[in-house]
N, C-alpha and C positions, 0 to 999 in steps of 0.2 A: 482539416485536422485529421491525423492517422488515428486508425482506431486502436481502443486504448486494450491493455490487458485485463482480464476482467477476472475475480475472486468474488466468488459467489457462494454465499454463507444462509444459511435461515436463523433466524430471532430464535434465541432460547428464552425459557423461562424466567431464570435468575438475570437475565441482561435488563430485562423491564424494573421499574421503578414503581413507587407508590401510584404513580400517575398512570399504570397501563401503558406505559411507550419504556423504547428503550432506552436508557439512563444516558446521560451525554457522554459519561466518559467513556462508554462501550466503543463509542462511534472512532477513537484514539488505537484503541484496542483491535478493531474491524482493520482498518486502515493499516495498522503496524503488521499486521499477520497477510495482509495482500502485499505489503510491502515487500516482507519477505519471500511470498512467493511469487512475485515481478523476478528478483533476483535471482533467487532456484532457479525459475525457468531461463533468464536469459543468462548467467554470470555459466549456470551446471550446478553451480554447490555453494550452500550458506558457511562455507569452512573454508575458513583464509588457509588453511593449511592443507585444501586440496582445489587449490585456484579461484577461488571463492574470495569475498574484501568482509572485510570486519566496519562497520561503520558506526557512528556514534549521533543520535540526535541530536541537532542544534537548534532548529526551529519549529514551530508547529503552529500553523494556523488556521484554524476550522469554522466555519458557519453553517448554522442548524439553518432548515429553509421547511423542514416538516418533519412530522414525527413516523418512526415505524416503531411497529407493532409485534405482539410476541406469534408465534409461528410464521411471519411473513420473510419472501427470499426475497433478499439484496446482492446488489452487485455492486463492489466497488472495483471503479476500473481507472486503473493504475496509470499514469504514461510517465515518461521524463521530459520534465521541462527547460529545466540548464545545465551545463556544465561545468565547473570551475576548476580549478587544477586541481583542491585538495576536499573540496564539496563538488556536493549536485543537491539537484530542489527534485522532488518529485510532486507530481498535482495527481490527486483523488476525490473522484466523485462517488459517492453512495447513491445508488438508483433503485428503487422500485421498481423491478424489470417487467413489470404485469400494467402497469401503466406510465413508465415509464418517467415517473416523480421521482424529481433533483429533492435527496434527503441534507445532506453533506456534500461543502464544497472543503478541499483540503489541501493546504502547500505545506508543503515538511521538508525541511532542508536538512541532511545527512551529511557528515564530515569524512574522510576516511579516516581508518583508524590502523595505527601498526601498534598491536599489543607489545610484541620483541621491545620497541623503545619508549613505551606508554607517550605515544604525540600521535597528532594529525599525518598524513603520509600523502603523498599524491595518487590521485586515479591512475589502477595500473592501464595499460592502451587494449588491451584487448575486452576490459572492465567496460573503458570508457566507451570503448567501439556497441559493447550490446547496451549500456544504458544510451547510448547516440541510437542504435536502434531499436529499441526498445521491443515488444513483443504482441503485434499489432493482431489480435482478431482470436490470441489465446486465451482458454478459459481455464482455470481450474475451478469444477463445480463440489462444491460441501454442503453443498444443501439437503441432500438424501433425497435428492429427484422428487416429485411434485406429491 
């Protein structure tokens, strides 16, 4: 398997729960914001109106497998998994990069979207070409270094 793209974040405060971990729906949240910067990096631009795709969630599927904690760095690393003419799936794993603990497994299925005729639209080809190759071994780190 290629290596995945990787956004790498640290646990804020307000993300944790009563419980001292952080809240599950963060983990949607984590996920969506690597999502989009999968795309930044490979598409150039999250603005359909400077070659960039507009896209609209259709699916989302996550399992918890452990819990992280408030100031701890994650990594969720991005890949694409299918293609469809007017969809693609993306898979997202949340990592503990310090021992390397599987937090979050994630498949999220994305539709395109042309705003101009409020509908689905097909993958443009040069779209299709960088989520076909996806962005193998880059990082964008947010974590504010160790």
């Amino acid at each position: 398997m290629p290596l995945p793209f990787i956004y790498r974040l640290r646990v804020r405060y307000h993300e944790c729960d009563g419980q001292k971990i952080v809240f599950n729906a963060r983990y949607a949240e984590y996920i969506d914001i690597a999502a989009l910067e999968y795309a930044r990096h490979i598409v150039g631009s999250v603005d359909s109106n400077k070659g960039g795709i507009d896209w609209r969630l259709v699916q989302q599927e996550l399992q918890w497998k452990a819990p992280a904690h408030f100031d701890e760095v994650l990594d969720v690393q991005v890949r694409t998994k299918s293609l469809g003419n007017t969809s693609f799936c993306l898979l997202a794993d949340v990592v503990r990069p310090s021992d390397d603990t599987l937090l979050v497994s994630a498949e999220t299925t994305y539709v395109v979207y042309d705003e101009a005729r409020a509908s689905k639209a097909p993958i443009p080809d040069g779209s299709r070409a960088a989520l076909s190759n996806g962005a193998p071994g880059i990082m964008v780190d947010c974590s504010g270094g160790s």
